[in-house]
N, C-alpha and C positions, 0 to 999 in steps of 0.2 A: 632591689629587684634584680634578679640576674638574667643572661641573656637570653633571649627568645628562639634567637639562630643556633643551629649547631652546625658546625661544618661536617660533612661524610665525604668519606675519599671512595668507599667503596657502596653497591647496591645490589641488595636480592630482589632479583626478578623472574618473570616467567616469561617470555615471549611466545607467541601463537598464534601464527599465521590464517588469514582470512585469503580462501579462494571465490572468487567469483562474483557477482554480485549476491548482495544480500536480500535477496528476495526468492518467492517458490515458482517451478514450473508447473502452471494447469493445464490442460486441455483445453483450448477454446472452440467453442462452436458455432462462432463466428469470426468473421474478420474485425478486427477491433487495434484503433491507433493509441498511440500509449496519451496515459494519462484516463483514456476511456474508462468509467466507472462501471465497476462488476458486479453480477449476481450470482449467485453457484445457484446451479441447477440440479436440487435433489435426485431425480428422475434419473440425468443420463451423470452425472457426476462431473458435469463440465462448468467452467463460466461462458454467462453470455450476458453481454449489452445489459447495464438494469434500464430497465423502463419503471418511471413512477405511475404508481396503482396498479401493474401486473400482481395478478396473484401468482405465477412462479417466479416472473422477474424485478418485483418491486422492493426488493429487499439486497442493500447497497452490501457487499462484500467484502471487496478491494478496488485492489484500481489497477491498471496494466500497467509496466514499468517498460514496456516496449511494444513498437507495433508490432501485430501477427497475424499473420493469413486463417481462413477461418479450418478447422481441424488438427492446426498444428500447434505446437504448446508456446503460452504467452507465463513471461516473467510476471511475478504479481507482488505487492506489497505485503508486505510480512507484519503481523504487530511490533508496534515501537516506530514504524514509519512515519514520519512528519512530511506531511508532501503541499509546495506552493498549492494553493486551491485555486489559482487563476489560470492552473494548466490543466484544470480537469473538461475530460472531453464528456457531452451526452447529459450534463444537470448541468440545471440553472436553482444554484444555493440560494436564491433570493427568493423561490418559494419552493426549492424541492428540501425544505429542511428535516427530513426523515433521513436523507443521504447523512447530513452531518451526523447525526446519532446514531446510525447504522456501523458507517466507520469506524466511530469511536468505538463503539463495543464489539472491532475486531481490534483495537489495537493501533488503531493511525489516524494520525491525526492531522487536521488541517491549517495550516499557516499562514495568510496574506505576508505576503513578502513584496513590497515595496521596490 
């Protein structure tokens, strides 16, 4: 059987710098602390606060990735976000479980981290 290892002295690569955080800027339309869980608002094309059973706001989005004042633009989670679920502000996952499914089918997803 011959060896598994090979040595390389040299390597092609690509490097590709990443600015800023990785998340998008929305418009919020309210004031909302990070972690607070969002709903995009058809209507004015903003997020705002989800409320469970709202019919415009009962339906989970993202989630702020920073606090923001209400009208000015809040950082938000982008799909492929893995984010602790013990920091989320405005649900309680022990029976607002439509948030978890909501999330996931934007792309992010939630973690108990110990």
């Amino acid at each position: 059987m011959g060896n598994l290892v090979v040595e390389k002295n040299s390597y092609d690569r690509e490097i590709f710098k990443i600015e800023g955080p990785l998340s998008k800027p929305f418009a919020s339309k309210e004031k909302v602390a990070r972690g607070q869980v969002l709903a995009y608002d058809t209507a004015t094309g903003k997020v705002v606060k989800y409320i469970k059973d709202d019919a415009n706001k009962g339906v989970a989005f993202t989630v702020a990735m920073e606090d923001a004042e209400a009208g000015a633009k809040v950082l938000v989670a982008v799909p492929g976000t893995t984010i602790n679920k013990a920091l989320l502000v405005g649900v309680t996952l022990a029976s607002d479980f439509g948030v978890i499914a909501d999330l996931f089918k934007s792309g992010i997803l939630l973690e108990e981290v110990r």
